[in-house]
N, C-alpha and C positions, 0 to 999 in steps of 0.2 A: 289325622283322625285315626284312632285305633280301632280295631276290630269291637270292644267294648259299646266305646262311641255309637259308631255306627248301627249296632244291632238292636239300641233301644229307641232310634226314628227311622229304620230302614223300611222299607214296606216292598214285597217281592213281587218280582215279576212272573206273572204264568201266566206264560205266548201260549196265545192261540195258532194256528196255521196260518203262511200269510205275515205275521204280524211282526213288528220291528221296534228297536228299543234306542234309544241313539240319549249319549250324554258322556260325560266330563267321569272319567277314571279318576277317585276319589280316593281308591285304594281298595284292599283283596284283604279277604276271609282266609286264604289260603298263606299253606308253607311253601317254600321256595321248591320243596320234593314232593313227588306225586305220593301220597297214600291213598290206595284204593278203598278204605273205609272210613274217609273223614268228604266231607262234601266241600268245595273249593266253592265261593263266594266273589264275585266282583260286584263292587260298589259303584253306578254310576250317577253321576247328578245333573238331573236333567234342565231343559230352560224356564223351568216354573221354578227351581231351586230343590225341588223332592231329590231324597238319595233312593236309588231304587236298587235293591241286591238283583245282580242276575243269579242264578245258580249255573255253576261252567260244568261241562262234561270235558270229555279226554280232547274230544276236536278244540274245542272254546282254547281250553288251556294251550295247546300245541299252537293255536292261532295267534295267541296274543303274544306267544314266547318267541314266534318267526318273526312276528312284527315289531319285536322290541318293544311293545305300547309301556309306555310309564304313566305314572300320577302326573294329570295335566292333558294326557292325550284324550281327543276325542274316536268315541268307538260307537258304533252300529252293528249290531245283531240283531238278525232275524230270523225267524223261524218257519222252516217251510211243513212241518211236519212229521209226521212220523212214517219211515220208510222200509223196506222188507228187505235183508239182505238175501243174495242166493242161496243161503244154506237155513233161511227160514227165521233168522235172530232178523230183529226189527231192532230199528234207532232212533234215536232224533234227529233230523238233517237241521242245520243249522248254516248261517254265511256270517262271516265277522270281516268287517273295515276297519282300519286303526286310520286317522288322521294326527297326525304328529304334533302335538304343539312345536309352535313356533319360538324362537328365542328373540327378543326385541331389543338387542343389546345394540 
């Protein structure tokens, strides 16, 4: 699926606090390098078949890159809200699960 593809049946996620998104890596809006002013996109499809874009922040991305996740893997994020750091900048706190596809060879 190409980024193209994707962005004319995608339909986006915006977590509430609390809330969790869980589906099939379909594939990413994003370049393989961070640019701090393009916005990075993950593509997940869920079990009603919907592709749903998440929108990633610097954690998401750092997350999925530790976990190796590829096209195929299933992944879960969730959203706990938005939280205060010590010096007064707030963020979004988020958790991400990679589940590995399996190989059936």
């Amino acid at each position: 699926m190409t980024e193209n593809q994707a962005t004319n049946k995608v339909i986006y996620w915006l977590p509430s606090a609390g809330k969790s998104i869980a589906g099939i890596i379909q594939g990413s809006g994003a370049a393989n390098d961070l640019l701090y002013d393009e916005q990075k996109t993950l593509f997940l499809q869920e079990d009603d078949g919907e592709v749903v874009g998440v929108d990633l922040n610097r954690y998401l991305i750092h997350s999925l890159k530790q976990s190796n996740a590829a096209v195929g893997d299933c992944v879960t994020v969730t959203f706990h809200g938005k939280e205060q750091k010590n010096n007064g900048r707030s963020f979004n706190r988020y958790t991400l699960r990679v589940d590995k596809a399996t190989d059936s060879n």
